[in-house]
MIGUTOR-57885 format. One record per residue (C-alpha): x, y, z; residue in one letter. Coordinates in steps of 0.1 Angstrom, whole numbers, padded with zeros to 4 digits, always signed. Each point is the difference from the previous one (the first is absolute). Layout:
XYZa...
END
This chain:
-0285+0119+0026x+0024-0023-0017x-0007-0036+0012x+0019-0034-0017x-0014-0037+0003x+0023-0022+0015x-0021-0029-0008x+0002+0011-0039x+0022-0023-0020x+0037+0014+0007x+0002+0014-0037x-0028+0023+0003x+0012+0009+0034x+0034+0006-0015x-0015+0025-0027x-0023+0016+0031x+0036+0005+0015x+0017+0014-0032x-0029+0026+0000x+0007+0018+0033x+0037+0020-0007x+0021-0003+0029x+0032+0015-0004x+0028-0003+0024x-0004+0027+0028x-0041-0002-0016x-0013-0032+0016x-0027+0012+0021x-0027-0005-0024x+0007-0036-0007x+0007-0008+0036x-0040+0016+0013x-0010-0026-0025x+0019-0034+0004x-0003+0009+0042x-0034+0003-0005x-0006-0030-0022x+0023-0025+0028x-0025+0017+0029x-0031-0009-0014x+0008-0031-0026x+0025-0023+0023x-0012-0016+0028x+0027-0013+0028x+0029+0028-0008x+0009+0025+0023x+0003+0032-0023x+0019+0032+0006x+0015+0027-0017x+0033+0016+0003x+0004+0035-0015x-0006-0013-0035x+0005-0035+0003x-0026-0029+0008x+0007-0026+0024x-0023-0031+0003x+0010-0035+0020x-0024-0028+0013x+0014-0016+0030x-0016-0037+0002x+0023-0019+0013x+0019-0017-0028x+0030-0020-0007x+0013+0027-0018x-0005+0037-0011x+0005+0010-0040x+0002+0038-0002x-0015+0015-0037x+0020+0034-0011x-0001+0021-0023x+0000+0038-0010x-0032+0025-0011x+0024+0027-0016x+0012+0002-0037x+0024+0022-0017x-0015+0029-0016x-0032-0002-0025x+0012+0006-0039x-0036-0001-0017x-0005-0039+0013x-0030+0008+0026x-0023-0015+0000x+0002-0033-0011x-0007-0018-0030x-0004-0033-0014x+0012-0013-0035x+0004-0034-0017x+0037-0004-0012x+0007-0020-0031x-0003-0036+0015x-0030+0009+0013x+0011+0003+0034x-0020+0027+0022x+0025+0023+0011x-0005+0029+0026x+0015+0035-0005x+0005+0030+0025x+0025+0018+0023x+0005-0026+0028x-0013-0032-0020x+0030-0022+0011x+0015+0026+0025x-0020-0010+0017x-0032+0004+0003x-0013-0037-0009x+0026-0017+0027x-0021+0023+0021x-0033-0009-0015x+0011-0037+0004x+0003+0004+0033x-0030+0021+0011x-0024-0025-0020x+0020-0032+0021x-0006+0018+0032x-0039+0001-0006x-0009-0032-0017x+0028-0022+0017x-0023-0011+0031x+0020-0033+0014x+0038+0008-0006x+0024-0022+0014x+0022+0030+0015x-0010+0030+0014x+0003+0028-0020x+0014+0040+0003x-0004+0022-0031x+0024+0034-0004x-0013+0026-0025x+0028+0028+0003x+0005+0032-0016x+0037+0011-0014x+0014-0024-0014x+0013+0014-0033x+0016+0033+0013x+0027+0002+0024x+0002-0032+0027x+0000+0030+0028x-0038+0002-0008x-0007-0037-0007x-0033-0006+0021x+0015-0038+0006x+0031+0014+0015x-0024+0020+0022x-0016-0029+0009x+0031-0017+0008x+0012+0027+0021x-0032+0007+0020x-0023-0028+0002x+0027-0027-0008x-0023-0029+0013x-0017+0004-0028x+0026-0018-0018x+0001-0029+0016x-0008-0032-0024x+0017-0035-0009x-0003+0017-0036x-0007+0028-0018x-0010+0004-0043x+0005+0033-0008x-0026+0003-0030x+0028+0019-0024x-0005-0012-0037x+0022-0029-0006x-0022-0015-0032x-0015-0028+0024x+0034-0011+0006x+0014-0002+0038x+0031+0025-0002x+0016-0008+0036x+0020+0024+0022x+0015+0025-0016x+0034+0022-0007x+0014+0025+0019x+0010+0034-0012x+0024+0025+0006x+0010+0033-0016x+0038+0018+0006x+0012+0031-0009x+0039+0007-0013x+0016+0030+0003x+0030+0008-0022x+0024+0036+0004x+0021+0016-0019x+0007+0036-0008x-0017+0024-0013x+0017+0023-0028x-0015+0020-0033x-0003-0025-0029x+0026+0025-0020x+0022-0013+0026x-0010-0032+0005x+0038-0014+0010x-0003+0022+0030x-0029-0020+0014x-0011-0036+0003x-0029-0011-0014x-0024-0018+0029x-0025-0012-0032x+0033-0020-0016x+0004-0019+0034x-0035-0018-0006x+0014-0020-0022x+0017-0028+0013x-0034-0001+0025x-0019-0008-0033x+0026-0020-0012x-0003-0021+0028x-0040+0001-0002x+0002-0006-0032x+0017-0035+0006x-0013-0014+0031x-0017-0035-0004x-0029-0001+0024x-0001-0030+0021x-0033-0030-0001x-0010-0017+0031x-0025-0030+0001x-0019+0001+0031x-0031-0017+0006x+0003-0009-0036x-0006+0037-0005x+0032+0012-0025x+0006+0039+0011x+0026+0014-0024x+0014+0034+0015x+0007+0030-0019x+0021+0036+0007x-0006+0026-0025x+0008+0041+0000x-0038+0015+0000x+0010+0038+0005x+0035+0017-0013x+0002+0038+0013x+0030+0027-0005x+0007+0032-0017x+0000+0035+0011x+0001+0018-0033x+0003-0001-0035x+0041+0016+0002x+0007-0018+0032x+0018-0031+0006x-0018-0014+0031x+0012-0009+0036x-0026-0025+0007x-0019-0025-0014x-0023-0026+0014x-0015-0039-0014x-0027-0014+0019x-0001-0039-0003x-0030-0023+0007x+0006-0037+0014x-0024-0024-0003x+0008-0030+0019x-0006-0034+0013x-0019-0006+0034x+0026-0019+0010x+0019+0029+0003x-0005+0025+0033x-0002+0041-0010x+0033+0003+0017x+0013-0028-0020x-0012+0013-0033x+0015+0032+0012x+0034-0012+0004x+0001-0019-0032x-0007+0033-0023x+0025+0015+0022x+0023-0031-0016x-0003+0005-0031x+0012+0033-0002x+0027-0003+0022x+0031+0019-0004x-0018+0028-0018x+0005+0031+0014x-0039+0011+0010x-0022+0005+0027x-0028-0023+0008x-0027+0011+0017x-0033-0031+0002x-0032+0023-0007x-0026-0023+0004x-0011-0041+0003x-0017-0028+0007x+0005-0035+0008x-0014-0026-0021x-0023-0032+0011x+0013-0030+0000x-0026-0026-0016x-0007-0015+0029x-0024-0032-0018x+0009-0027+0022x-0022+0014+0026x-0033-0017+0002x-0027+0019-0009x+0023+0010-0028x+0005-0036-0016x-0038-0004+0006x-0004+0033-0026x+0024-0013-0022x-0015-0032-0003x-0033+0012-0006x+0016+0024-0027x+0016-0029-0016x-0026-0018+0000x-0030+0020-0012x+0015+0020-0027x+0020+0026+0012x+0034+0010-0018x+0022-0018+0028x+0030+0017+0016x+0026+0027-0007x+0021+0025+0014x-0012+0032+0007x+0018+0030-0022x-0003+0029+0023x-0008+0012+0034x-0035-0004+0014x-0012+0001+0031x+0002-0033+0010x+0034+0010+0010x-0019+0012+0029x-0010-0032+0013x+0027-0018-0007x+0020+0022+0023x-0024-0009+0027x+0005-0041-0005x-0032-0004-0021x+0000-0013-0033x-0015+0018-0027x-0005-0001-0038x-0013+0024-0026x-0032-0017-0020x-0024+0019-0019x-0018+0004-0033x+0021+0022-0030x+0031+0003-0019x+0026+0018+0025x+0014+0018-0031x-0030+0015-0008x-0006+0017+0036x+0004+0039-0004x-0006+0002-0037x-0030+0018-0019x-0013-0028-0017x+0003-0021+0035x-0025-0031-0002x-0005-0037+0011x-0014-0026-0013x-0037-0009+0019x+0011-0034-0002x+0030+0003+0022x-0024+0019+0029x-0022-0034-0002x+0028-0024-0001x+0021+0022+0032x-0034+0004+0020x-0011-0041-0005x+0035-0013+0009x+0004+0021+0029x-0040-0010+0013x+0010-0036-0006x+0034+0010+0024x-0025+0017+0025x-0027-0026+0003x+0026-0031-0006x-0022-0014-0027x+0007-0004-0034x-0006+0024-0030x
END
């Protein structure tokens, strides 16, 4: 039987973690073991499991409630399990394995706080969830959020995605259209007789190609947008001219901006083109949302102890979940976000130390 020691210093956790694949739509494993190890080495949480995610909360009566999430699932293995440890050229003590920074030592962080934290100044709920890197219809939060929503209740919420010790607050939104363009189809001998759909593309890409995507300060957080073409798709064959063809754009965009806002500005830009539109999929973004409280008091401690300090955060994470429910929530973990999903994934041991003492010192209200 696989056990883990969550009273083990959060970098040997970490590897422990590393060592047990887990898959999207593979979790179970993992989940019989960190379940297991809340049960019988926390004292004061209520513990229960949801398909395969793992739900623990204590409910002493506190001023406020800080809710610890994070995700057990990686992308798939590419000859990176297990784990290993090696020494990079400054002599640093580096980490490397499938889920290293994605994010298996947010996690690891988070289960070691929950066992050796014994006084904390909030009351605490953990979310270990399953999904997360495949399709949002499976996300194990989203489950969460759908049928045990109280579960999400909190004044704040540090999703422990890798953000190199840094606090990356909120995050964008995102959303993906489809346009259609027609013309007539004809054989390419006789190509005046038709009207070639692929040709039509080009003044959508002309206009892609010379958008200037917008910055918005929030918070202090600087989000810069972006719209690019991430699919191109037409043709029927090789001595055909084609009667349809089809650019899917991407939107990244500011939290300050709704989904139905962000919709209607793509919309803008190509206006007067003669296409279809047709939204395919998206998310809002999370505003920042660090004038609240409990999120000041984390940003001070950050600040203060060693941390990175604050950014914006590039990308859609859940926290966007939260944020739609009024609580605040940040992304704050050990690892290099650009290194998530690569084979030689890693993090620096030194960055699991630094995340796990400044969020203790956050917990007990003591100083590192």
């Amino acid at each position: 039987m696989t056990t883990i020691d969550l009273h083990a210093d959060p970098i040997a956790l970490t590897a422990a973690l590393v060592d047990i694949p887990s898959v999207s739509r593979d979790e179970a494993a993992i989940v019989d073991v960190v379940a297991r190890a809340l049960r019988e080495q926390t004292e004061g949480f209520e513990v229960v499991r949801h398909g395969n995610t793992v739900l623990a909360r204590t409910s002493r009566g506190l001023p406020t409630r800080v809710i610890l999430a994070g995700h057990l699932d990686t992308v798939p293995i590419a000859d990176n399990v297990p784990g290993r440890f090696e020494v990079d050229p400054h002599g640093n003590e580096v980490l490397y394995g499938c889920g290293t920074c994605d994010m298996k030592s947010g996690d690891a962080v988070f289960l070691h706080l929950a066992a050796t934290v014994a006084d904390p100044v909030c009351d605490l709920t953990l979310i270990f969830y399953d999904c997360e890197e495949i399709a949002a219809e499976y996300n194990g939060l989203g489950r969460i959020e759908r049928e045990l929503p109280e579960w999400l209740n909190g004044d704040l919420a540090v999703l422990g995605e890798p953000s190199g010790g840094w606090i990356e607050a909120g995050c964008q939104g995102t959303m993906r259209a489809r346009l259609t363009v027609t013309g007539t189809r004809a054989h390419t001998a006789r190509a005046w007789l038709g009207d070639n759909a692929i040709h039509h593309l080009a003044p959508i890409l002309d206009r892609l190609g010379g958008y200037r995507p917008r910055e918005v300060d929030l918070d202090g957080c600087v989000y810069r947008e972006g719209l690019s073409a991430v699919r191109v798709s037409g043709g029927v064959a090789g001595n055909v001219v084609p009667d349809e063809a089809e650019v899917d754009v991407n939107f990244r965009f500011a939290p300050d901006r709704t989904l139905d806002q962000a919709t209607e500005h793509v919309r803008e830009v190509f206006d007067g083109l003669a296409l279809d539109f047709e939204r395919t999929d998206g998310a809002p973004g999370a505003l920042p949302g660090l004038s609240a409280p409990a999120a000041k008091d984390l940003v001070e401690m950050v600040h203060t102890h060693g941390g990175g300090g604050v950014r914006a955060k590039y990308g859609w994470t859940d926290v966007s979940r939260f944020a739609a429910r009024g609580i605040p929530a940040v992304n704050f973990g050990p690892g290099d976000p650009n290194l998530a999903h690569k084979v030689d994934e890693h993090v620096p041991t030194g960055q699991i130390t630094m995340v796990s003492d400044i969020l203790r010192s956050y917990l007990t209200g003591q100083a590192v």
